[in-house]
C-alpha positions in Angstrom: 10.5 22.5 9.8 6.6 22.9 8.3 5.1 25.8 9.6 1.4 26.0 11.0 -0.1 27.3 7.7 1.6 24.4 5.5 0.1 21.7 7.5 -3.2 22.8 7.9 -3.1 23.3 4.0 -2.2 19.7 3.8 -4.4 18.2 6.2 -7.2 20.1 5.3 -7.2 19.8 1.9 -7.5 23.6 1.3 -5.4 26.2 -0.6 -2.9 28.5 1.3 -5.3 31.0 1.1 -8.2 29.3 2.5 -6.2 28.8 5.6 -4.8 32.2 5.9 -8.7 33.2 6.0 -9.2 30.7 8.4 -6.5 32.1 10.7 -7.3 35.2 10.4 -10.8 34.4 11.8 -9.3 33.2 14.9 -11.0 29.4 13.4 -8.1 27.7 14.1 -7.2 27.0 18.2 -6.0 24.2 20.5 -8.4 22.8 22.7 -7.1 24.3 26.0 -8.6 27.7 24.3 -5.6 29.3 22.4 -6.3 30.7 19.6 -3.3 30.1 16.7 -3.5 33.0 14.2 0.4 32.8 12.6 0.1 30.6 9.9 4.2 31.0 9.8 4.5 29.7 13.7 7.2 26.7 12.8 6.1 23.2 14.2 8.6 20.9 15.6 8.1 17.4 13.8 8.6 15.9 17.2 4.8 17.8 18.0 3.5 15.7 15.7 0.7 14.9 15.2 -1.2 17.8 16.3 -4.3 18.1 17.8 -6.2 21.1 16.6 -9.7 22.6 16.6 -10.8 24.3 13.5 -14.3 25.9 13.6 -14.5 23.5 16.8 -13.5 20.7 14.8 -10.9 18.5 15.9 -8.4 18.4 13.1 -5.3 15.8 13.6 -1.7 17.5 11.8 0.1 15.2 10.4 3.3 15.0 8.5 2.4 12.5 6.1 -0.6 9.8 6.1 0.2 6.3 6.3 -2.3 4.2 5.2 -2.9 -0.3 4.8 -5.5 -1.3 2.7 -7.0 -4.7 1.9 -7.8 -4.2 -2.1 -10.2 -6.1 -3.5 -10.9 -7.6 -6.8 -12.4 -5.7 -9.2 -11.1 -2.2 -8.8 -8.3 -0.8 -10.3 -4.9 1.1 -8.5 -4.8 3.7 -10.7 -6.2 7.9 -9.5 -8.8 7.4 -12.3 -10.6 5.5 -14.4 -13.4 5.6 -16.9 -14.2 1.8 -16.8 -13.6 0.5 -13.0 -14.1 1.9 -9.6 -10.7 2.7 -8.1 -8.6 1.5 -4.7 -8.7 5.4 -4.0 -12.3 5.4 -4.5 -12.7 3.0 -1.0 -10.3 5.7 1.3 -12.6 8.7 1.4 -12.6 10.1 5.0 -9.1 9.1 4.8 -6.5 12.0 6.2 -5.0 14.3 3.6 -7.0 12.1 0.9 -6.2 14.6 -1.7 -2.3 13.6 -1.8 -2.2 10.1 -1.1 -0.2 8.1 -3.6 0.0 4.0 -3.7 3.3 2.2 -3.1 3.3 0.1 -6.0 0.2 -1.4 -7.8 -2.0 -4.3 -7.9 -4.1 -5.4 -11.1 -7.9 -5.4 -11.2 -7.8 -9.0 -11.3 -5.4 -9.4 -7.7 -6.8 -8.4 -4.6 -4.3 -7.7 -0.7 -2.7 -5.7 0.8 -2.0 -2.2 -1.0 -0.1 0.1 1.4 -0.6 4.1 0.5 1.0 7.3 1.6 2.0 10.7 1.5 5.4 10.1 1.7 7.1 10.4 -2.3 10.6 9.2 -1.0 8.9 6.2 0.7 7.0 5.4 -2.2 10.7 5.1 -4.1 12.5 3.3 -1.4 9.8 0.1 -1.0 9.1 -0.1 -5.1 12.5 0.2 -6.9 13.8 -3.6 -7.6 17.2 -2.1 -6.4 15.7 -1.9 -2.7 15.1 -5.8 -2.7 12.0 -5.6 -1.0 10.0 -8.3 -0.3 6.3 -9.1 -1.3 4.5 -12.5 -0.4 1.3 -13.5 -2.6 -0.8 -16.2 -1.9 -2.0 -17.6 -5.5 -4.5 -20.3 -6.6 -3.6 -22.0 -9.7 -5.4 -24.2 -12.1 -2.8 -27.3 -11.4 0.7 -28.2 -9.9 3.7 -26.9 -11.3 7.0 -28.0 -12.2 9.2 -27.6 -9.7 12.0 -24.7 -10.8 15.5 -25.1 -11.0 18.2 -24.4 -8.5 21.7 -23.5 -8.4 24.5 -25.1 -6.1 23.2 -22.9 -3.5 19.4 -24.1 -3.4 18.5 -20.5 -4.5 15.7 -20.4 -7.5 17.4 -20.2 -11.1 14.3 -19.4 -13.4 14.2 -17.6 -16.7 11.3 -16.2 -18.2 10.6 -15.9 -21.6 11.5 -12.2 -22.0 15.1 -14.1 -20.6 14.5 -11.8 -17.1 15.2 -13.8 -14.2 12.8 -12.9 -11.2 14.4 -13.0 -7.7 12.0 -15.5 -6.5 12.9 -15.8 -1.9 10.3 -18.7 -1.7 7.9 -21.0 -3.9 6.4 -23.9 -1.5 2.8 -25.0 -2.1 0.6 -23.4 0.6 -1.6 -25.8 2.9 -5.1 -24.3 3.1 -5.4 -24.0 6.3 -2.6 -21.5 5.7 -4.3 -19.6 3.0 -5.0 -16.0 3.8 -8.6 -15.1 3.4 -7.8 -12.1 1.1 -7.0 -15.2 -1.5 -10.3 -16.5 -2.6 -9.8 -19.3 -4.8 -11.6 -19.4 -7.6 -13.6 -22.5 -9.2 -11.3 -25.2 -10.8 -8.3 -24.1 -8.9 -6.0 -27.2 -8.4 -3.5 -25.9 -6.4 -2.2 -23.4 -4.1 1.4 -21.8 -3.6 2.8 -19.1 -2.5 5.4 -17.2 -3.5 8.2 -14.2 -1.9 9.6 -12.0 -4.8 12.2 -9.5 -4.5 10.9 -7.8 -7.5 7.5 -5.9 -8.9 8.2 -6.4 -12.5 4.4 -6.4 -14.6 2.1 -9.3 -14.0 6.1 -11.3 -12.7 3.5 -13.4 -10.7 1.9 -14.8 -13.7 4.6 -15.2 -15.9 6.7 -17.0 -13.4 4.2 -19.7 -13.0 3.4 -19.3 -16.7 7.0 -20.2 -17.2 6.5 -23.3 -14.8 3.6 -24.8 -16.6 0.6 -24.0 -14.7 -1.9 -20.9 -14.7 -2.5 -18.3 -11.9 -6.2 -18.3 -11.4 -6.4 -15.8 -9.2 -3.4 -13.9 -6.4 -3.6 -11.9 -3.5 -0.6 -9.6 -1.6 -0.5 -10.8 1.9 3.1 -8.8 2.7 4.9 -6.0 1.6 8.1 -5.2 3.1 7.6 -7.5 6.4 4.4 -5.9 7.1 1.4 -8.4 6.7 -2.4 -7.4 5.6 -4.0 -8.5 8.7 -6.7 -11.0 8.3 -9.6 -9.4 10.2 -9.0 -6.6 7.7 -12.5 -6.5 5.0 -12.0 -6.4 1.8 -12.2 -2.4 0.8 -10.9 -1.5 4.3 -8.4 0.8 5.4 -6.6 1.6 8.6 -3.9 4.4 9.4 -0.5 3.2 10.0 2.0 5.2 12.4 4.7 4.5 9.9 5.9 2.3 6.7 7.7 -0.8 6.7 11.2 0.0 6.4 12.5 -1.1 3.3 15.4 -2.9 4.3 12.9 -5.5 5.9 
């Protein structure tokens, strides 16, 4: 069970210390009036979230931050870089900012749905191939492709050339009145598809078109886990999720 102290370190983005000053200051209070000045006072996770004031500003407690972003192309997943603006860049203002971590990754070149949290063990459950999660892309291609082959079952038997075989759901060419408007397809694209892996293997998108003679032009993530990047999100936006997609979706 966190205690009062703990989450206001997290939330606020300040060391233990800070807070304990901040208690002690009678700065921290709910707004019927009560003052909170035990930073060890145990919170039930069922409280939460918690509304707080702290020096009369509302302050929302949470456990972890949940967060759906639609990335765009042109800036990078990872916490730093000397070259690109980053994803992480476009949440400031988002809660506990300081220790949000991205489920998975996107290159610089793709652009959708990037989900983000708080939550390590999350993180692990909807990344690691063993999990089988799915993720749906919407691609633009330079031309057709050859269609792959399939067992007995109709199930996709490809190979790549590094003699991996991706665990490819679906592959059907995508109508565009279907395309999601996170994909922006590029000049001289000749045809769109899209695509439901079970894996996140590097740049598996590419390759597995790569391997059936075309050329991604350009991608975008539309869905992670079941959960889809809604369309009227922007490009850079961000809203807070209640929870993740469970993994098993």
């Amino acid at each position: 069970m966190p205690r009062l102290d703990q989450l206001l370190a997290r939330n606020l983005g300040r060391s233990r210390r800070e807070v304990t000053r901040l208690l002690r200051r009678g700065a921290v209070s709910r707004p019927g009036g009560e003052t909170l000045r035990a930073g060890r006072t145990p919170i039930e996770l069922a409280e939460l979230p918690v509304e707080l004031l702290v020096s009369g500003v509302p302050v929302r407690l949470r456990e972890h931050a949940h967060l759906i972003q639609h990335k765009p192309v042109g800036v990078v997943t990872s916490r730093n870089d000397p070259l690109h603006p980053t994803a992480l860049d476009l949440l400031e203002g988002a809660p506990m900012h300081a220790l949000l971590r991205a489920v998975g990754r996107l290159d610089l070149d793709a652009a959708g749905l990037l989900l983000w949290t708080t939550d390590t063990p999350m993180i692990h459950a909807l990344t690691h191939p063993k999990r089988r999660v799915p993720r749906t892309y919407h691609v633009a291609l330079a031309r057709g492709w050859t269609p792959p082959p399939r067992g007995v079952d109709g199930s996709i038997e490809l190979e790549l050339a590094d003699r991996s075989r991706p665990r490819i759901v679906e592959l059907e060419p995508l109508a565009e009145s279907a395309r999601h408007p996170a994909l922006e397809p590029p000049e001289g694209t000749g045809a769109l598809a899209t695509i439901t892996l079970l894996d996140g293997a590097y740049h598996e998108v590419k390759r597995i078109f790569a391997a059936l003679d075309s050329h991604v032009l350009r991608l975008a993530r539309v869905a992670h886990a079941g959960l889809w990047l809604p369309e009227d999100l922007a490009a850079g936006a961000w809203r807070e999720l209640d929870s993740l997609p469970n993994a098993a979706a």
